[in-house]
C-alpha positions as CSV (number, residue, x, y, z in Angstrom):
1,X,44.8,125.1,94.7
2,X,43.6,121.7,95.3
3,X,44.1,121.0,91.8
4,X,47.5,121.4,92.0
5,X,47.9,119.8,95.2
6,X,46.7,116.7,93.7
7,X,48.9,116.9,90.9
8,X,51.7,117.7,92.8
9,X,51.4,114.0,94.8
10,X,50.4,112.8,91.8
11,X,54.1,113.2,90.3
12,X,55.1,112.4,93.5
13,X,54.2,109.2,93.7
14,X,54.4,108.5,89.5
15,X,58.6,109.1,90.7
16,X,58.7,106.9,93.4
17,X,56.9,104.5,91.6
18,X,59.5,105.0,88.7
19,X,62.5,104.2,90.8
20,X,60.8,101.3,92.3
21,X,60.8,99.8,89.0
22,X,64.1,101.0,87.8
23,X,65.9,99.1,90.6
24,X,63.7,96.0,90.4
25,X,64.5,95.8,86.4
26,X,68.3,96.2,87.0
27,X,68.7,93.5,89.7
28,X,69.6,96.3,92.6
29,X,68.6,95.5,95.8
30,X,69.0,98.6,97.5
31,X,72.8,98.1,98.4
32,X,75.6,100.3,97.0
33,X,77.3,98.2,93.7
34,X,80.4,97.6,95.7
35,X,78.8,94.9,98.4
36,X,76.0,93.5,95.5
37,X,78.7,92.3,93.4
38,X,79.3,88.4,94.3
39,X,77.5,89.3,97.6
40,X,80.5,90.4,99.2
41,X,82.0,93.8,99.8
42,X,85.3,95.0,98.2
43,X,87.5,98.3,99.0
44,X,89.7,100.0,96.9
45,X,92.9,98.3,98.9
46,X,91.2,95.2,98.4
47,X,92.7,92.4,95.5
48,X,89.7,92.4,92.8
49,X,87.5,89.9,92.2
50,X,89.1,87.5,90.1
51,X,92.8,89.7,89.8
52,X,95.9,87.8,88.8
53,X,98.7,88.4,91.8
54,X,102.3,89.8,89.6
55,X,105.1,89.8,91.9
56,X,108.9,90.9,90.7
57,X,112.4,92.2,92.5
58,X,114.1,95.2,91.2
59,X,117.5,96.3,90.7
60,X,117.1,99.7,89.3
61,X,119.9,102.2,87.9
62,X,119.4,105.7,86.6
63,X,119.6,105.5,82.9
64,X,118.9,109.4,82.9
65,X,118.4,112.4,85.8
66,X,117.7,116.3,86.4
67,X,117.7,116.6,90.1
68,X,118.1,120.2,91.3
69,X,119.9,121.2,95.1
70,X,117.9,123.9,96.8
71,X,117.2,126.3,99.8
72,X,119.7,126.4,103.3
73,X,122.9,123.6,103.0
74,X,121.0,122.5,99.8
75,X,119.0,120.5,101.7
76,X,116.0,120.5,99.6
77,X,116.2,118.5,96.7
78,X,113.1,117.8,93.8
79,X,113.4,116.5,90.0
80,X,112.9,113.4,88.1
81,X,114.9,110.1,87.6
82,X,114.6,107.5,85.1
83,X,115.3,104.2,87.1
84,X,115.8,101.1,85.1
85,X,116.7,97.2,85.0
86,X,115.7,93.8,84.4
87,X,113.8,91.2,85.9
88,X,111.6,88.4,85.9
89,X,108.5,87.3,86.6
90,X,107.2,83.9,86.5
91,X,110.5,82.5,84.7
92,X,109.7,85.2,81.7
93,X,112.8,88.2,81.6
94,X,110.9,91.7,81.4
95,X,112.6,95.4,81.6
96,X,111.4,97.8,84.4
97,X,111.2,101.2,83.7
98,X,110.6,103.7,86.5
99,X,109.8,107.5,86.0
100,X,110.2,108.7,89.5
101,X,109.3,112.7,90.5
102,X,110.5,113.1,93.8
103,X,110.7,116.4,96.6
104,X,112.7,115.4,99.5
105,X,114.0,117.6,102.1
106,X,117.2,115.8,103.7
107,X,116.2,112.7,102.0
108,X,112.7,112.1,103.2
109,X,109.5,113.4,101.3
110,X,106.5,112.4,98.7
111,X,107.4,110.6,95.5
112,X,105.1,109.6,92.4
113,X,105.6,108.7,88.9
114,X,105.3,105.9,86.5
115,X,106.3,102.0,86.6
116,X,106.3,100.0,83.5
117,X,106.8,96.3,83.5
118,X,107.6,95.5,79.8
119,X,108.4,91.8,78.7
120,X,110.4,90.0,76.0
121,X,107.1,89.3,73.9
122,X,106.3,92.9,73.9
123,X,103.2,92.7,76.8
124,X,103.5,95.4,79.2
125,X,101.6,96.3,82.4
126,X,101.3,100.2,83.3
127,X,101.6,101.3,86.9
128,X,101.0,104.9,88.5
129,X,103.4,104.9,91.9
130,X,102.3,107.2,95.0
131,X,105.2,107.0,97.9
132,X,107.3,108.2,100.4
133,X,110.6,108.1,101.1
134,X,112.3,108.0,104.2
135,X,116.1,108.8,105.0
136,X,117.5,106.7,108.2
137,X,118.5,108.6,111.2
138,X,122.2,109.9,111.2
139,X,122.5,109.3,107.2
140,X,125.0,111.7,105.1
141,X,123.1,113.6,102.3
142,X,120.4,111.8,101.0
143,X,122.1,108.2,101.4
144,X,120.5,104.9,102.9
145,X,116.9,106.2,102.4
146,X,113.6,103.4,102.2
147,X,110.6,103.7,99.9
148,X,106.8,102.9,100.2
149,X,104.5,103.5,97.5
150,X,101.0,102.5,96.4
151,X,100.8,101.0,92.6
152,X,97.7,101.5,90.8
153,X,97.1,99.5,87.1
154,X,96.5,101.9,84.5
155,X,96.0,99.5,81.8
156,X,98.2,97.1,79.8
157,X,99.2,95.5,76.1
158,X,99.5,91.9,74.7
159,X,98.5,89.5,77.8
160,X,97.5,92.5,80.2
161,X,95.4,94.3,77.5
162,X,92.5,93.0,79.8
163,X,93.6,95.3,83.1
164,X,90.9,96.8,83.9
165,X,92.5,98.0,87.2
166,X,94.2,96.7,90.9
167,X,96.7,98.1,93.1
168,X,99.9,96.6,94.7
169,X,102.7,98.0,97.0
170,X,106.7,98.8,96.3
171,X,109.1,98.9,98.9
172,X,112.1,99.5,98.3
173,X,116.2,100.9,99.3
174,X,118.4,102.5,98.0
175,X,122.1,102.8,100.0
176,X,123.7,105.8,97.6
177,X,122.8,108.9,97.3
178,X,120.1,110.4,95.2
179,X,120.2,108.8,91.5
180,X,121.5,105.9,92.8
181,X,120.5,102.0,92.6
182,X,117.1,101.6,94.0
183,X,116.8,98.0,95.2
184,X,113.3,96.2,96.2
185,X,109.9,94.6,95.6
186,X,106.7,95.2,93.7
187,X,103.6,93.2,93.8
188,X,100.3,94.0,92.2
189,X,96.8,92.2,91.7
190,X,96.0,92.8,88.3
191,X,92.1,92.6,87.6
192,X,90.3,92.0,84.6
193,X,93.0,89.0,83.1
């Protein structure tokens, strides 16, 4: 048994010895990959290192819609709206396109779906939305309701073929009922340009 004993803390110690050198060779110093990088640490809500800051306002119609009126005084309502409209950013005129899913019940609930931010020169910047809606107090069907939602890059073409990731914020209005014109702002750090 003392054989194997020995051998035993003899791979012990070859394995510790192993990861001692691993780390060492790749620069780690022990800390997680998040705080080694530039010696500071980053979050997911924080802008990347190095991200380029995209700011635009939206006017948004629905260019197409299937929302469906459910359950007591249809007050439950859940479907998909195509929102879009133009813009600009920087001086340069871009389209926004906005595939909204949304389940609201009397005008407040979870919303998610896709934002695409397409420019005259063909570059586009791809956004995944996460958000909530909220109807004001005292509103009539699903009228004068405010959005919040989290962007997150998916990627990009032309100038933003370099997104490598970043998040932003919409916020948003919209004063007519369900379908109607969304009004508001989107801003997203863009890393990797």
């Amino acid at each position: 048994m003392s054989g194997r004993g020995s051998q035993r803390r003899l791979v012990v110690v070859l394995a510790a010895a192993s990861l001692l050198v691993s780390g060492a060779c790749s620069g780690g110093t022990g800390e997680d990959s998040a705080s080694a990088v530039g010696g500071t640490a980053t979050s997911s809500t924080a802008a990347p290192a190095g991200g380029r800051t995209v700011s635009w306002d939206v006017a948004l119609t629905s260019a197409q819609r299937i929302i469906r009126q459910v359950g007591p005084a249809s007050t439950l309502n859940y479907g998909w709206n195509e929102l879009v409209g133009p813009t600009t950013v920087d001086g340069a005129p871009a389209q926004v396109q906005m595939l909204g899913n949304v389940d609201y019940e009397n005008g407040t609930g979870p919303f998610f779906g896709f934002v695409t931010l397409e420019f005259a020169t063909g570059d586009v910047l791809a956004l995944r939305m996460d958000g909530q809606a909220t109807q004001s107090p005292g509103a009539q069907g699903s009228a004068d309701s405010s959005f919040r939602a989290e962007l997150t890059v998916i990627g990009g073409s032309g100038a933003y073929v370099g997104a490598t990731g970043g998040r932003g914020t919409f916020t948003g209005s919209r004063s007519a009922e369900l379908g109607g014109q969304v009004t508001g702002s989107m801003t997203v750090t863009v890393a990797g340009l």
